[in-house]
C-alpha positions as CSV (number, residue, x, y, z in Angstrom):
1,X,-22.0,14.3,-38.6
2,X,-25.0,13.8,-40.8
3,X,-24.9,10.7,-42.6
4,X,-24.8,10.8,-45.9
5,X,-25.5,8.4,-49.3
6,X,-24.1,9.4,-52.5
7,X,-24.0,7.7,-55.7
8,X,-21.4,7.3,-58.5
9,X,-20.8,5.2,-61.5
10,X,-17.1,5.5,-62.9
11,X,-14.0,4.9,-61.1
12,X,-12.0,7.2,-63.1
13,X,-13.8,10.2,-61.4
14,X,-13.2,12.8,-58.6
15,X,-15.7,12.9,-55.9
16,X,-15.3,15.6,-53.2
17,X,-17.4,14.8,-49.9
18,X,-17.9,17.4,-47.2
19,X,-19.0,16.2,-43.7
20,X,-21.7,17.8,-42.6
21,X,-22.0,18.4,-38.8
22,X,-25.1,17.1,-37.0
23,X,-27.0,18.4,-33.8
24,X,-27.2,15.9,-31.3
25,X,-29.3,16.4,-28.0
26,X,-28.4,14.9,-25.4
27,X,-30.4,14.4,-21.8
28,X,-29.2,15.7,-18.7
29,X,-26.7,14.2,-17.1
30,X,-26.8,14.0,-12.9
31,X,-23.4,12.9,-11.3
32,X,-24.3,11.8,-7.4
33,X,-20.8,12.1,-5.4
34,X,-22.4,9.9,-2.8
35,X,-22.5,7.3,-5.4
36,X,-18.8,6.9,-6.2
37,X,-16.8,4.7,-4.4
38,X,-12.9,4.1,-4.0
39,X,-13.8,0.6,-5.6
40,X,-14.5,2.2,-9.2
41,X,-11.6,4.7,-9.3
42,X,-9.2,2.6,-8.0
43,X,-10.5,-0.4,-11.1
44,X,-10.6,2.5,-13.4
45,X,-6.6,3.4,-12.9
46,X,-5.3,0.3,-12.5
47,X,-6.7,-0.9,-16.3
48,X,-5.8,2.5,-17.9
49,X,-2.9,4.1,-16.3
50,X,0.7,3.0,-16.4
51,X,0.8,0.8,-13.3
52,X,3.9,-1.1,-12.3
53,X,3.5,-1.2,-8.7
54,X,0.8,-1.2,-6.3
55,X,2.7,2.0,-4.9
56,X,1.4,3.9,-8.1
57,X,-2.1,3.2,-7.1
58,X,-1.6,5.7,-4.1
59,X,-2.0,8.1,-6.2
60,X,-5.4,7.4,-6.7
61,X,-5.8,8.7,-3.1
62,X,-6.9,12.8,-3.6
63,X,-4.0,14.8,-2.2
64,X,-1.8,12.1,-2.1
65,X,1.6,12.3,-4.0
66,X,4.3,9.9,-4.2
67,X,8.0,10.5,-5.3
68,X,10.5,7.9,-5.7
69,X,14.0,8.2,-5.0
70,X,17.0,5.8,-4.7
71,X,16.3,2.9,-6.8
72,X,12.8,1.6,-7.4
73,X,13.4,-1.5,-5.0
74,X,12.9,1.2,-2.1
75,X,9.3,2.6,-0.4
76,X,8.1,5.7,-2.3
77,X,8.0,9.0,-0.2
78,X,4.3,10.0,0.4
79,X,2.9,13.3,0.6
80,X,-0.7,13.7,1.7
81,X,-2.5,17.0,2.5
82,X,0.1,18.7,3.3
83,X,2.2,16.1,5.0
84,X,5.2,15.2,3.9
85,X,4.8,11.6,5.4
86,X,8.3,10.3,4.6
87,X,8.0,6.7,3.8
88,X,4.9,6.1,5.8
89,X,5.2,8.2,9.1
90,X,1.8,9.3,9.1
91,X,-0.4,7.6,6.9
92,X,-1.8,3.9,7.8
93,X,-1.4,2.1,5.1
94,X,-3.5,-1.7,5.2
95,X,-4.0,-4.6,3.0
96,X,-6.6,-7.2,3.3
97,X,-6.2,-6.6,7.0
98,X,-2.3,-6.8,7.2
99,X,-0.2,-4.0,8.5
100,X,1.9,-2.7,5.8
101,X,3.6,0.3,8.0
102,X,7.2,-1.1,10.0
103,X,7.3,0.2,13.5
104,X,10.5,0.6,14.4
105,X,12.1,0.3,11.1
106,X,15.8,0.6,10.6
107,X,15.5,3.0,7.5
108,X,12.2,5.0,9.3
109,X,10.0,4.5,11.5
110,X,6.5,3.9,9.9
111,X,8.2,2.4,6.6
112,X,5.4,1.4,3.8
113,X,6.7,-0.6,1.1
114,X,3.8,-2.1,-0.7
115,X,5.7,-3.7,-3.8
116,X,4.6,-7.0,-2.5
117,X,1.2,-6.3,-4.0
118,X,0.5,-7.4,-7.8
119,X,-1.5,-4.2,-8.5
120,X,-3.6,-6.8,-11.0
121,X,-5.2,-8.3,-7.6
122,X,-6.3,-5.2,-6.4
123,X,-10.1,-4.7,-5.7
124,X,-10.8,-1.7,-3.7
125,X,-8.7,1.1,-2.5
126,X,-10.4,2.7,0.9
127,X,-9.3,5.6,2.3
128,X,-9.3,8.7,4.5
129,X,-7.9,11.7,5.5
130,X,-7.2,13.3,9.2
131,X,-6.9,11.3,12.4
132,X,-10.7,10.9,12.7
133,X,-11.0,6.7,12.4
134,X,-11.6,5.2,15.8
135,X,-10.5,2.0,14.1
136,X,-7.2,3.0,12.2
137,X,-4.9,3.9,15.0
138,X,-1.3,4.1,14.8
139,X,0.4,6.1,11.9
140,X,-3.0,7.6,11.2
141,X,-1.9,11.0,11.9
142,X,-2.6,12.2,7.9
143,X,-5.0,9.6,7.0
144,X,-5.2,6.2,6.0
145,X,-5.1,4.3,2.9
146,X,-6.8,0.4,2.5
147,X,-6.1,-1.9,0.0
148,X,-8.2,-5.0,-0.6
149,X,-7.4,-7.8,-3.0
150,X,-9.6,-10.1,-5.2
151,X,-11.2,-12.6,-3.2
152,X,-11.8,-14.7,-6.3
153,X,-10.8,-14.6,-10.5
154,X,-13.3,-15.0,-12.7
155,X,-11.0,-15.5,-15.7
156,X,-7.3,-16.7,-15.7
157,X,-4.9,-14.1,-17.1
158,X,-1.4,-13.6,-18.8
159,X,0.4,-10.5,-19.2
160,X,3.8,-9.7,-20.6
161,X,5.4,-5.8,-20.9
162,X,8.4,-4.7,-22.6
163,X,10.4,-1.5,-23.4
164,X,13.6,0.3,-22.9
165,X,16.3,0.0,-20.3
166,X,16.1,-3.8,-20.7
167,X,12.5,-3.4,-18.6
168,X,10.4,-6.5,-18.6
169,X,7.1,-7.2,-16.3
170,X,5.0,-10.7,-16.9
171,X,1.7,-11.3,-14.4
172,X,-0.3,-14.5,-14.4
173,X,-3.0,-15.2,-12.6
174,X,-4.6,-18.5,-12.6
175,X,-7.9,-20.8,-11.0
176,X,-7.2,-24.1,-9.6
177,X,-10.4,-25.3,-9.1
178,X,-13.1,-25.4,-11.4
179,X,-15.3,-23.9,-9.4
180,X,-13.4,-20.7,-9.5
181,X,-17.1,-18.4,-10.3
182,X,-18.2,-20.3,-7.0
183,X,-17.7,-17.9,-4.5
184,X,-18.0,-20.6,-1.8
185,X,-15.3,-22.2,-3.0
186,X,-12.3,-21.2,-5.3
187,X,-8.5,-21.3,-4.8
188,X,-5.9,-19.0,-7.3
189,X,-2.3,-18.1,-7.5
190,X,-0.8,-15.0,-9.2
191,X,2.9,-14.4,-10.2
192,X,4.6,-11.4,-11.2
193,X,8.1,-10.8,-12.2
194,X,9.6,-6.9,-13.1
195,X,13.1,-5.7,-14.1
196,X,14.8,-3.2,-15.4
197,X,18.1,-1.5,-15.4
198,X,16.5,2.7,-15.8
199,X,18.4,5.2,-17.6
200,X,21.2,5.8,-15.1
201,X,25.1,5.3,-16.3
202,X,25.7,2.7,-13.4
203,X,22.7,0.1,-14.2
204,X,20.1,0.0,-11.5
205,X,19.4,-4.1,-12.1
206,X,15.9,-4.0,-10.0
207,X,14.6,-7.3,-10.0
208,X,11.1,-8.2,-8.0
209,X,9.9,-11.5,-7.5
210,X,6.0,-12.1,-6.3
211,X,3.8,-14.9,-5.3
212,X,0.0,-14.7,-4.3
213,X,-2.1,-17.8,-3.4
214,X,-5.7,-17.5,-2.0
215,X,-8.0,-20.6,-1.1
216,X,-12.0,-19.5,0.2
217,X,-14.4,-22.2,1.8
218,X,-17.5,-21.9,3.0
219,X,-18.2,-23.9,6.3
220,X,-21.5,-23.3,6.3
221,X,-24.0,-20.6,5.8
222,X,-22.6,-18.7,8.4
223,X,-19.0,-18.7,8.2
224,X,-16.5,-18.5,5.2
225,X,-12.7,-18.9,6.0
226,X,-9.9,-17.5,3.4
227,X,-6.2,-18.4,3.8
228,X,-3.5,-16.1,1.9
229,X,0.0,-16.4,1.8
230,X,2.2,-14.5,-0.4
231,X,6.3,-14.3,-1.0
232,X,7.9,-11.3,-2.5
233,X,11.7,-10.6,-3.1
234,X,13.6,-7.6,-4.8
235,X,17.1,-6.4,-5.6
236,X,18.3,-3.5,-6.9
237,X,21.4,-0.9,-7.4
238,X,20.8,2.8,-7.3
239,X,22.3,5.7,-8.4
240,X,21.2,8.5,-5.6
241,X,20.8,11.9,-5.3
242,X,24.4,14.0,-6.7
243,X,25.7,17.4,-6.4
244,X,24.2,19.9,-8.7
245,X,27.6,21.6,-9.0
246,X,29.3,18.1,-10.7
247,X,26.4,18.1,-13.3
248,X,27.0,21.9,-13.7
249,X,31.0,21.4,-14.5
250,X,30.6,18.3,-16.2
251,X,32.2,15.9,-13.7
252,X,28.8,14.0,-13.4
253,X,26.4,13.1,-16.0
254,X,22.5,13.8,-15.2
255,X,22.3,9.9,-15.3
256,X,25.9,9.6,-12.7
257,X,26.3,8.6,-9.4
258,X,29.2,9.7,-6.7
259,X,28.5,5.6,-5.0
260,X,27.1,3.7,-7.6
261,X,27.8,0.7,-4.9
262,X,24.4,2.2,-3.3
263,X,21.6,0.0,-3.3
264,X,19.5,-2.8,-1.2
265,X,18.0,-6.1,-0.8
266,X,14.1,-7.0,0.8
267,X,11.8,-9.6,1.1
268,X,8.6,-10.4,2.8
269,X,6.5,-13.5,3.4
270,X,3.2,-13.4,4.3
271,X,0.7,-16.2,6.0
272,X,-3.1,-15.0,6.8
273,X,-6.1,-16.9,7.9
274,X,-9.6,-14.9,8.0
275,X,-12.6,-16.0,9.4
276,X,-16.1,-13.8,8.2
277,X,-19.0,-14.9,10.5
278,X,-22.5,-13.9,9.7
279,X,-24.3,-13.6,12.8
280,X,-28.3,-13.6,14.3
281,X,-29.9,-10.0,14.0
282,X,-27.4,-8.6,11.3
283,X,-24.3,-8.6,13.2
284,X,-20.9,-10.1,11.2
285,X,-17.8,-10.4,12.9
286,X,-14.3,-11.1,11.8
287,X,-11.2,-12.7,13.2
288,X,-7.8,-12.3,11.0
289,X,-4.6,-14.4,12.7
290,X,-1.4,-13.1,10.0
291,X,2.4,-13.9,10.7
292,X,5.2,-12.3,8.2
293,X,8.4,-12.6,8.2
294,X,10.5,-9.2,7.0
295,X,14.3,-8.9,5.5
296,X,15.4,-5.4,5.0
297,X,19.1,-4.2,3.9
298,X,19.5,-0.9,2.3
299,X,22.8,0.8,1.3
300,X,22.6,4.7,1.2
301,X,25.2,8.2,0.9
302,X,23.7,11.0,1.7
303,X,26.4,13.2,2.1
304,X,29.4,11.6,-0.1
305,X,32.6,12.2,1.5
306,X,31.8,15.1,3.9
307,X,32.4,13.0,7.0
308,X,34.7,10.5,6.4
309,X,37.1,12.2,2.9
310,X,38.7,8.6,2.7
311,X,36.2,6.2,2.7
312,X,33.3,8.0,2.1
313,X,30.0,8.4,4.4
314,X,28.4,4.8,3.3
315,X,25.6,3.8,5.5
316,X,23.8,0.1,6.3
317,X,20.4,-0.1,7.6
318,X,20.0,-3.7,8.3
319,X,17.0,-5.9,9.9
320,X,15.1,-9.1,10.3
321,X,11.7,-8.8,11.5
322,X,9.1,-11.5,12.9
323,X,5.4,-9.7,12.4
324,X,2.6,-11.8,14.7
325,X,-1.2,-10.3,15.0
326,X,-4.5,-10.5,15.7
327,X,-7.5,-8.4,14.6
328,X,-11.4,-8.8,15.8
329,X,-14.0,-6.4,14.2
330,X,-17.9,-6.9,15.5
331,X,-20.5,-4.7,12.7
332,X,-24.1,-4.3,13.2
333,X,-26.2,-2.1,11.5
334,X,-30.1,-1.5,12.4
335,X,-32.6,0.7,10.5
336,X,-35.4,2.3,13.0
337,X,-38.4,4.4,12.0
338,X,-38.5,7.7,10.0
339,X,-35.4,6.7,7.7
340,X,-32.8,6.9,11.0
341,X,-29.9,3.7,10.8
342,X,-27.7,2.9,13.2
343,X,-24.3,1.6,12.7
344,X,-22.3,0.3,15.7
345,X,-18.6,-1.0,15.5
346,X,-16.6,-2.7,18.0
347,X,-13.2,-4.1,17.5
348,X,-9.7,-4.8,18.9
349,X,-6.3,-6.5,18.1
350,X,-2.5,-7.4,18.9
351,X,0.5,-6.8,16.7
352,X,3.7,-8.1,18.1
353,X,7.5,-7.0,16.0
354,X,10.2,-8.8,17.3
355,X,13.0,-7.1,15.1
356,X,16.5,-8.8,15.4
357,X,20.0,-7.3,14.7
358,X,18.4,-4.4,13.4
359,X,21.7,-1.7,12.4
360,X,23.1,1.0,11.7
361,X,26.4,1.1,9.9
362,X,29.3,2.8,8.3
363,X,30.1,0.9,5.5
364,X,32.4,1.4,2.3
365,X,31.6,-0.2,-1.0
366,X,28.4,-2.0,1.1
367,X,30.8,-5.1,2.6
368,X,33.7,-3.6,4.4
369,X,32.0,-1.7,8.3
370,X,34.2,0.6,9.2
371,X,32.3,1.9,12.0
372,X,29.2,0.0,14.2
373,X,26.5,3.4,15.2
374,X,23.9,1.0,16.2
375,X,23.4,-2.8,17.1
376,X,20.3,-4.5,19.1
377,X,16.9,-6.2,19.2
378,X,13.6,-4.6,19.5
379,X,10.7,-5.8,20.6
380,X,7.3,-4.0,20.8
381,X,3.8,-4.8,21.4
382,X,0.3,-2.6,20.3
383,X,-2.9,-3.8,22.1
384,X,-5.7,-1.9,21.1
385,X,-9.6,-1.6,21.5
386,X,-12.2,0.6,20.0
387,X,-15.6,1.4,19.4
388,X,-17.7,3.6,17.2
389,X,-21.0,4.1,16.8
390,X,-22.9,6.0,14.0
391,X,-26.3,7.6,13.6
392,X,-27.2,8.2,9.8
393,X,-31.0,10.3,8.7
394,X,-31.3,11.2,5.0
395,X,-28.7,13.5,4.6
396,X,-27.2,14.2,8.4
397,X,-24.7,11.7,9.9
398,X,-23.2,11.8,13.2
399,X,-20.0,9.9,14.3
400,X,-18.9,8.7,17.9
401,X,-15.6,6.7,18.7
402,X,-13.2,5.9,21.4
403,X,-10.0,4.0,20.8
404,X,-7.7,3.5,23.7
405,X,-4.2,1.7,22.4
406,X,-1.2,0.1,24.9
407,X,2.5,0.2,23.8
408,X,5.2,-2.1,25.2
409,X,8.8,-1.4,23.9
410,X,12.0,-3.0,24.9
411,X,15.6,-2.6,22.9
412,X,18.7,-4.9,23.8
413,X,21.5,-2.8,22.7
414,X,23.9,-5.6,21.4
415,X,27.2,-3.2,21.7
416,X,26.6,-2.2,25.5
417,X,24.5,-4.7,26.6
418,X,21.7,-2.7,27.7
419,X,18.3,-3.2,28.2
420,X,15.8,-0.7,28.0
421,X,12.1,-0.8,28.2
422,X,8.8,1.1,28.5
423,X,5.5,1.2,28.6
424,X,2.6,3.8,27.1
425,X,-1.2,3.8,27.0
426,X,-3.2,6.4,25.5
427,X,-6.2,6.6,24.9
428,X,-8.4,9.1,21.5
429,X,-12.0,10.2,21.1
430,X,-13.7,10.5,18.2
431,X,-16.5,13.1,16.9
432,X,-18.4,13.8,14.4
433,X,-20.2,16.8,13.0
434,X,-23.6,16.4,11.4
435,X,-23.2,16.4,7.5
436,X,-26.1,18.2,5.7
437,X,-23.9,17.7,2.3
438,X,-25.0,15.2,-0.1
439,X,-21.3,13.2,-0.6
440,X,-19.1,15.1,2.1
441,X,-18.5,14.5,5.5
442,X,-17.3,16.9,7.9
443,X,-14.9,15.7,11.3
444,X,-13.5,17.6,13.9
């Protein structure tokens, strides 16, 4: 609006003031997709959306959905491009290098819970869709999804949330050094606490508990190792899905629950050491030894009393998992005459899940088994290699990889004594198709 300057001289008086619009010009304005980056969309929702979990940052992803069903202690469901990827099955999900995805899980296989993540610690979100990543592998059957974490603070920070359904959330994050804005050397924590009881007649009492600690030193000019370790615990009741028919006649509330004796307990402790080398001739390579240690018990009813019309159809999906791995990624890129780079990748790894007394039974009121389905140990082993190489000239790119992976699985059935093992190599190419798109890229 035009601005305007007008003049009076008794207080008594009425003054009527119409705004009068202005013209502004503005310049053009030229948005460059090839400019955007997963790093300011994913900074961008995290300070202005409703974020209580580093689950709801998914949805950042395009085409990725996430629902949430029995009790917010549990992995959301994920649904990307026209997957419906259950609780992980098909999309990779990473963060700072760690596998997030449970092989072998006793609820799914491919089981993704990221609630171990303070979503305030967050710094990039990578992704990708299809099966196209020479250096992705398992689960990578939708796309992928890559979370990296701050690698230093530059402030310290205290957060406290309230509102209904007796929720609460407090974050801190905090420097112990004073050389925090060093990046050669700094060393932070970060906390986060979150409950609530949601709006269900049968309170859902989710508690989560997490603990972040980072330390960075440079050894030199070429090297810079960063240790992690992180502890995260949560608790929680449900109320689970019920028969539209008792909400219909009024035997259930919307807000009811046929088992409110549904529910779970998980935790997960995490211990990373990361070694970035800067090499002669531009090449950087990085070796990542992680350990966790994962506790998973979850109490579900699908089906109520359809099996089992005295006790009810109660199941327990129980397990104790030991996570080791290894990962080793060699990057060199090399610019050569008339605007053409090259970018070569070579890398490789070891994950190792030795899962004990993972189960599968029926259970009444979560304590009392009535009937043991499943019982054992599993142990399996991934050993993987890959390369890629990448040829990039103004606006074409073309992409070549090979990744050949090597499965070992063994299960010790605890209720027959039985042993069973196998063994499975396979190995994936990688194409592709020149891009002429400013932005876009184009696999097959």
């Amino acid at each position: 609006y035009t601005t305007q300057e007008i003049e009076f001289t008794s207080h008594s008086g009425l003054i009527n003031i119409v705004m009068e619009p202005n013209i502004i010009d503005l310049e053009d304005v030229y948005v460059n997709g090839s400019h955007l980056s997963p790093l300011s969309i994913a900074q961008i929702d995290v300070n202005v959306r409703s974020v209580n979990s580093s689950q709801d940052v998914l949805r950042v992803v395009p085409g990725l959905f996430i629902a949430q069903h029995a009790g917010g202690g549990k992995s959301e469901q994920i649904f990307l491009r026209g997957f419906d990827a259950d609780h992980g099955t098909d999309v990779n999900v990473t963060v700072d290098g760690l596998p997030v995805n449970m092989v072998s899980q006793a609820h799914g296989q491919g089981y993704a819970d990221l609630h171990w993540v303070i979503p305030e610690l967050i710094s990039k979100v990578d992704f990708g869709k299809g099966s196209y990543y020479a250096d992705r592998g398992d689960f990578t059957t939708a796309g992928y999804v890559e979370f990296k974490t701050l690698s230093f603070l530059d402030k310290n920070m205290v957060k406290v949330e309230a509102g209904q359904f007796n929720t609460l959330r407090a974050v801190g994050m905090f420097n112990l050094l004073d050389e925090h804005i060093n990046q050669e050397k700094n060393a932070f924590v970060a906390m986060e606490y979150f409950t609530t009881d949601g709006a269900f007649d049968h309170p859902q009492h989710l508690n989560r508990i997490n603990l972040f600690a980072r330390y960075n030193q440079a050894i030199n000019s070429h090297h810079t190792l960063s240790l992690t370790a992180s502890v995260f615990n949560s608790g929680w009741d449900q109320s689970g899905q019920i028969p539209l028919s008792s909400v219909e006649d009024g035997t259930l509330s919307r807000w009811g629950s046929l088992d409110p004796t549904e529910g779970g307990a998980t935790s997960r402790y995490n211990l990373s050491a990361k070694l970035m080398s800067q090499l002669n001739k531009g090449g950087r390579l990085s070796n990542q030894i992680y350990y966790t240690r994962y506790n998973f018990d979850l109490f579900s009813n699908f089906t109520f009393f359809l099996h089992d019309s005295i006790n009810g159809d109660q199941i327990r999906q129980k397990e104790g998992r030991n996570l080791f791995g290894y990962n080793a990624v060699y990057d060199k890129s090399m610019s050569l005459a008339r605007e053409n780079k090259i970018e070569t990748q070579l890398g490789g790894g070891i994950r190792i899940d030795d899962i004990n007394d993972s189960q599968l039974l029926h259970t009444m009121k979560r304590y009392e088994v009535i009937d043991t389905t499943n019982f054992g140990d599993i142990n399996e082993q991934n050993l993987n290699v890959f390369g890629k190489i990448t040829w990039l000239r103004k606006k074409w790119m073309v992409n070549l990889g090979l990744r050949f992976d090597a499965f070992h699985f063994s299960y010790l059935d605890k209720t027959e004594a039985d042993n069973t093992k196998s063994t499975k190599t396979q190995a994936m190419p990688e194409a592709g198709s020149p891009v002429v798109k400013p932005g876009a890229t184009a696999l097959i």
